[in-house]
C-alpha positions in Angstrom: 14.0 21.4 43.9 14.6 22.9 40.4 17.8 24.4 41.3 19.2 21.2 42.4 18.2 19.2 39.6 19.9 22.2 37.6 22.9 21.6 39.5 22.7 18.0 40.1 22.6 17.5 35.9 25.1 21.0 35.3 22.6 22.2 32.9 21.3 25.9 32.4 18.5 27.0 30.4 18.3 30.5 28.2 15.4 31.2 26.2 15.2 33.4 22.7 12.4 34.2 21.0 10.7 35.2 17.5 12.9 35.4 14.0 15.8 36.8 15.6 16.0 34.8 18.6 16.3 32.0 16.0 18.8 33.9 14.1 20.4 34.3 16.5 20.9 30.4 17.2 22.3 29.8 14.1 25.3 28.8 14.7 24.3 27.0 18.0 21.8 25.0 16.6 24.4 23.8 13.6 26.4 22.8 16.8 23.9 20.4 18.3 22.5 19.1 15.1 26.3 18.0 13.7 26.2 15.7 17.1 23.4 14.0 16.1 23.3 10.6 15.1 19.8 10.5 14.1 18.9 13.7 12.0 16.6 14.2 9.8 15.8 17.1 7.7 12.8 18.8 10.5 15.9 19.4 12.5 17.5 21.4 10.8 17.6 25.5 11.1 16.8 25.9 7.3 13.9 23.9 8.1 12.7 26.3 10.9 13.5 29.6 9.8 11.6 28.7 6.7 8.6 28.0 8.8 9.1 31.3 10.8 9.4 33.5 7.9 6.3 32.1 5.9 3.6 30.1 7.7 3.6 31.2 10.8 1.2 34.0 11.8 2.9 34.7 14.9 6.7 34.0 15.1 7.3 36.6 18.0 5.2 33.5 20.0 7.7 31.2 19.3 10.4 30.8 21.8 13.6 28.4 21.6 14.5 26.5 25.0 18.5 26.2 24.7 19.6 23.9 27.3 23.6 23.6 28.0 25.1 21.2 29.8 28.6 22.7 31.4 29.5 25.3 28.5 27.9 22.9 25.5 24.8 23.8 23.8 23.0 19.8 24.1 19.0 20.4 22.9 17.0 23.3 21.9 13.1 23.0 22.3 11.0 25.4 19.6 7.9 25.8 21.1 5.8 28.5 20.8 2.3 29.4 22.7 -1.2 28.6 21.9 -4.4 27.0 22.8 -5.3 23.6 22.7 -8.4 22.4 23.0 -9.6 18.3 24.8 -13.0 17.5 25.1 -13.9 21.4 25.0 -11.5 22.3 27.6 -8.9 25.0 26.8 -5.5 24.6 27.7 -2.7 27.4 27.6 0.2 25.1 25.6 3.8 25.6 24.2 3.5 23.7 21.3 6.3 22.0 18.5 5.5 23.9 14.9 2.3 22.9 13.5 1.0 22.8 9.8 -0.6 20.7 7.1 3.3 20.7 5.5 5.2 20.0 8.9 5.2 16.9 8.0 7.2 15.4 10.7 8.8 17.1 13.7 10.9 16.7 16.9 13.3 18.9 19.4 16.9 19.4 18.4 19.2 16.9 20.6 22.0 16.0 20.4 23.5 12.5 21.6 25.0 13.6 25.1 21.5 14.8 25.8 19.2 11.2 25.1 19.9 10.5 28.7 19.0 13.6 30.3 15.7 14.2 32.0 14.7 16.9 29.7 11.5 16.9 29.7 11.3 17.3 34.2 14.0 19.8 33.7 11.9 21.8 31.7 8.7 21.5 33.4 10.6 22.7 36.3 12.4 25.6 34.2 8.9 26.9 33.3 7.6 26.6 37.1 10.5 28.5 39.0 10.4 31.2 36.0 6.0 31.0 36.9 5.0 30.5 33.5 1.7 29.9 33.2 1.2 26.6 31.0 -0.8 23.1 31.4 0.4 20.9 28.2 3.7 20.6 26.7 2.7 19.3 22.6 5.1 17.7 19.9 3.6 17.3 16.9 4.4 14.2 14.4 7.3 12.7 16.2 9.0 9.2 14.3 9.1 6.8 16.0 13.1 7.5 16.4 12.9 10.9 17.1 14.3 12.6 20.4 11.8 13.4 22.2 11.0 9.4 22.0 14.2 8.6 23.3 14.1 11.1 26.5 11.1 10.1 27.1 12.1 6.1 27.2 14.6 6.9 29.4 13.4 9.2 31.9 9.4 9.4 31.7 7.6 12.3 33.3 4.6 12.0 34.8 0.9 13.0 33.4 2.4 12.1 29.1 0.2 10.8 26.6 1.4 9.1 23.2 -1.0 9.7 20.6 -0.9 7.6 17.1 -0.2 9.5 14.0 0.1 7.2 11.2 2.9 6.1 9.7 5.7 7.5 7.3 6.7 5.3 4.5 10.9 4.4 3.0 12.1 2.6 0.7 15.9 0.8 1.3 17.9 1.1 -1.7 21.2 0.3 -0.9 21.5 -2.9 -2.8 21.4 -3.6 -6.6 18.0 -2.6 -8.5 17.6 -5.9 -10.3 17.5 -7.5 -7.0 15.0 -4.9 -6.0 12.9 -5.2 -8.8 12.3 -8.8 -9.0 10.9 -8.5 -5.4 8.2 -7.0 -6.6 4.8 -8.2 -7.4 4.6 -9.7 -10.7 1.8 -7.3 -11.6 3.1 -4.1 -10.3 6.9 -4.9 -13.0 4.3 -5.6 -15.9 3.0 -2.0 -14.5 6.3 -0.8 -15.2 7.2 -2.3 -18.0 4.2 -1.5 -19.6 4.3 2.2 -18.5 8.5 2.3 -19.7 7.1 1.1 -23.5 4.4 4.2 -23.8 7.2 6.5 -22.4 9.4 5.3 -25.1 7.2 6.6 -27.4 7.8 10.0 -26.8 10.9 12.3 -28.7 13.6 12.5 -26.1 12.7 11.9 -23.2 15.2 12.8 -20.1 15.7 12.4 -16.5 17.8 15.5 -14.8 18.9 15.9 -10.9 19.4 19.7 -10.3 20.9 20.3 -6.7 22.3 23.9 -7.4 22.6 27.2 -9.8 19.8 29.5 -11.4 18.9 26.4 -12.8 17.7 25.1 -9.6 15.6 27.9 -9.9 14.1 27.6 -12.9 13.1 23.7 -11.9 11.3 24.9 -8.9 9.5 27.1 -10.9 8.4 24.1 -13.0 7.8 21.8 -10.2 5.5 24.6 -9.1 3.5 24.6 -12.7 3.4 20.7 -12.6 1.9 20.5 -9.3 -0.6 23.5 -10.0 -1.6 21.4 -13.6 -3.2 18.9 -11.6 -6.2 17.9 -9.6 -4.3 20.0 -7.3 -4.8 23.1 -9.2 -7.0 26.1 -9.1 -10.0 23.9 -11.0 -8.9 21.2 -7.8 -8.7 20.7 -4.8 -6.9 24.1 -4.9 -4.2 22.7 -2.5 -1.3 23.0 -4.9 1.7 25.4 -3.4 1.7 27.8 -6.4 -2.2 29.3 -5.2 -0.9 29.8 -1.7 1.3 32.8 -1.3 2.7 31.3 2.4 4.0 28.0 0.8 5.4 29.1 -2.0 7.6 31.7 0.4 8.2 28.5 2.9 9.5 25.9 -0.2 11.7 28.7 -2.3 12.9 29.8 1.3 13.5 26.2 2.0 15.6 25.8 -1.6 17.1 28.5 -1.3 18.8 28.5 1.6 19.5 24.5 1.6 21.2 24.9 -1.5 23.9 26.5 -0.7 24.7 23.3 0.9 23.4 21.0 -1.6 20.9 19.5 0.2 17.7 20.1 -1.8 17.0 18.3 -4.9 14.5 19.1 -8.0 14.2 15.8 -10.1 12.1 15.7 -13.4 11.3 13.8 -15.9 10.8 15.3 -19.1 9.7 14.7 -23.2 11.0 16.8 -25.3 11.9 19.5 -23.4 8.4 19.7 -21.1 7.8 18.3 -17.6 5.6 15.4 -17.5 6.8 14.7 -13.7 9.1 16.4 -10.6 10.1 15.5 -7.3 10.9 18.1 -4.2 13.6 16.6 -1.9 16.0 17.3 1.2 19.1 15.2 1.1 20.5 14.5 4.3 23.0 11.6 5.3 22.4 9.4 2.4 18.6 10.0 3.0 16.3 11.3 -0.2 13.0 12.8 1.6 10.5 13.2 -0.9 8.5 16.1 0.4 6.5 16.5 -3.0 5.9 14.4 -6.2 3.8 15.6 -8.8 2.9 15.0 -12.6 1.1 16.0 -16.1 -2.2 14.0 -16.1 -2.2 14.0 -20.0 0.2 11.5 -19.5 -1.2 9.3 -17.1 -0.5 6.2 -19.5 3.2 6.9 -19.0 2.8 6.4 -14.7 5.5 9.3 -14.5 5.7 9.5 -11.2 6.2 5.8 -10.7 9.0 6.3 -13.8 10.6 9.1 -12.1 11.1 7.2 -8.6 12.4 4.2 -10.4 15.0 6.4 -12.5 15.8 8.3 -9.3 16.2 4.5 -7.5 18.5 3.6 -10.5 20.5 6.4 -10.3 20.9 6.6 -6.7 21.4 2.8 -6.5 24.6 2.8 -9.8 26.3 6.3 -7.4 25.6 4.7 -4.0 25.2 8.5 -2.9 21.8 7.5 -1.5 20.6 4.4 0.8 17.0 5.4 1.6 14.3 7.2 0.0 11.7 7.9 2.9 8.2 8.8 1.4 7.3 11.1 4.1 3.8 10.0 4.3 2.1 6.5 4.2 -0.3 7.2 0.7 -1.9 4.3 -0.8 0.2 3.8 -3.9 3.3 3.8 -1.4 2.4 -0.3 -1.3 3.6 -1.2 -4.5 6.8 -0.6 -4.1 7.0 -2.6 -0.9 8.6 0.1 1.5 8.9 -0.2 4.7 7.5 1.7 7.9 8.0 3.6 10.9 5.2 5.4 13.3 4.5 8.6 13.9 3.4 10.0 17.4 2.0 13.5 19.0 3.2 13.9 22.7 1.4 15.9 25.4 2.8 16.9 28.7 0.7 17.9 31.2 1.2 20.3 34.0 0.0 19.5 38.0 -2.3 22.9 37.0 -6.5 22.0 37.0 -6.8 22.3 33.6 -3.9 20.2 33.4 -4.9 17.4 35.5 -8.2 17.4 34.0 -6.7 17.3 30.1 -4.7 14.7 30.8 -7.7 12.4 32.1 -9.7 13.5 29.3 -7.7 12.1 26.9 -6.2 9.1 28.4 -10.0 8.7 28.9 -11.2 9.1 25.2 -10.6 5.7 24.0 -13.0 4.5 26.1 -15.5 6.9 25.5 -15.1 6.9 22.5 -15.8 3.3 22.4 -19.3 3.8 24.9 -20.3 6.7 22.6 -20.2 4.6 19.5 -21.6 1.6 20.5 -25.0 2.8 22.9 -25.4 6.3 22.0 -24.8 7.2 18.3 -27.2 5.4 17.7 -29.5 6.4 19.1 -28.9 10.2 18.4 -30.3 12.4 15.4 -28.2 12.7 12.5 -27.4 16.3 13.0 -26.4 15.7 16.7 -24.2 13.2 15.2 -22.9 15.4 12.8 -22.0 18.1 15.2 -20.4 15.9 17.8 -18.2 14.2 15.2 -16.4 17.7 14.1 -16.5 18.6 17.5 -14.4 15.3 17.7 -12.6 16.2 15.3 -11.6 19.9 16.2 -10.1 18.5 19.6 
């Protein structure tokens, strides 16, 4: 049956695995991703190999499904294998990179590909080569991603769509004076009133550095921004200059995107010291924001509200960019009136036990969930509570 869907569709399948599997792909992978119409940053290799190299523990796991149809390369599927855990069940799963900084993620496909039944010719793939599997997981998919778009057009059986909040933009790509007075009233007197205690300050300057050493000497300032913070070492401790892994994943990421000039360090500065900086991919007339920071001793100024809004200006007067996406869907997001699109997690689940009994588990949960709360918390001791709510949230 494989075989003839193989045949029927003329695609093949070749797997590579670990950093130089991905290497490897390189070119391959440009291939596909220039044939999309829908890219975003997470697809592309910089993004990956970035990843590889410096948060994950095991990249020798990781293996990259190409799929050809005829003699083109179409989609590539990074999965790599793990564990996954429903309802205390343990499944054996290829998984989509995961980490608190893969922000959003998808397979690489290009458009000659969004009809094909990828995701049967896969299961089948792994079958006939008797790999031992029972859930297929993509992490943080938009609503537009790929893997949507298969799965819309040819559904497998046994999938579940899980909701994973949303992911915030902002359309520039009319005038600012038009975007401004759209606004709430209080949020421009914000503005106004942060611009007049800005203007207070000895020159004060707004720089977009895309290339050179001194794209290197920005990130290292970005980097001493964000760690100045509540972020910091005397914070939450989150910031990326404490960890040794994301500092090698974002000057990876800078480095090798700018040789293409799609990174971006933007700060805002008062006489001659950072009070705020932005980390962002450009792609397709698309600013991602991966990381905003500021100084708190200036707090009064709202420099990362200034920055944006000299970054909308600017971008708004070249007409190099039409959308600023956010990446996440953070409170302060709301003033600036952005819009919205939803972010899923996909699992695909194999005819195995464990996979049959994963996938009623969780299209069960809901309503358990729902049961649980409403006759038996509470009526349960507060450390049974406790326990079963991280065990909740573990799986």
């Amino acid at each position: 049956m494989m075989r003839d869907l193989l045949k029927e569709q003329d695609v093949s399948i070749t797997v590579s695995q670990g950093m130089e599997g991905l290497e490897s792909l390189r070119d391959t992978w440009n291939e596909i991703v220039s044939g999309m119409t829908r890219r975003h940053f997470f697809h592309l290799w910089e993004w990956h190999y970035s990843y590889l190299k410096c948060l994950e523990p095991d990249p020798q796991s990781f293996m990259y499904f190409l799929f050809t149809k005829g003699k083109k390369p179409v989609a590539i599927f990074p999965l790599r294998v793990t564990k996954t855990s429903i309802g205390g069940l343990r499944l054996k799963t290829l998984a989509s990179p995961s980490h608190q900084h893969m922000v959003l993620g998808d397979m690489i496909c290009n458009e000659d590909a969004l009809h094909l039944p990828l995701f049967h010719i896969l299961s089948g793939y792994l079958r006939n080569q008797k790999k031992s599997w029972d859930l297929i997981q993509l992490f943080r998919l938009a609503e537009d991603a790929g893997a949507i778009q298969v799965l819309q057009k040819n559904s497998p059986s046994r999938f579940v769509l899980t909701h994973d909040l949303r992911c915030d933009f902002i359309d520039i790509g009319g005038d600012y004076e038009s975007f401004f007075s759209a606004l709430s009233k209080n949020f421009r007197r914000s503005l106004k009133r942060a611009k007049q205690h800005l203007d207070q300050f000895p020159n004060v300057a707004f720089t977009i550095t895309q290339s050179g050493q001194t794209l290197a000497e920005k990130f290292d300032t970005f980097l001493n921004v964000e760690a100045s913070g509540w972020k910091g070492a005397l914070g939450s401790g989150t910031a990326i200059k404490l960890h040794a892994s994301l500092e090698c994943f974002y000057r990876t990421l800078t480095l090798t995107l700018s040789t293409c000039g799609k990174v971006s360090i933007n700060t805002l500065t008062v006489d001659s010291q950072c009070i705020a900086a932005q980390y962002c991919i450009l792609l397709d007339n698309t600013a991602y924001i991966l990381k905003i920071c500021y100084d708190e001793d200036y707090k009064r100024c709202a420099p990362g509200n200034m920055l944006l809004e000299l970054f909308m200006k600017k971008s708004m007067e070249d007409g190099t960019i039409n959308s600023i996406n956010l990446i996440t869907d953070a409170e302060w997001h709301a003033d600036w009136k952005p819009s919205s699109y939803e972010k899923y997690t996909l699992y695909l689940f194999n005819t195995t036990p464990a996979g049959l009994i994963g996938s009623v588990l969780l299209k069960s949960y809901p309503i358990l969930k729902k049961y649980y709360e409403s006759y038996i918390q509470p009526h349960l001791p507060r450390e049974i509570q406790e326990k079963i709510g991280r065990l909740s949230r573990e799986t």
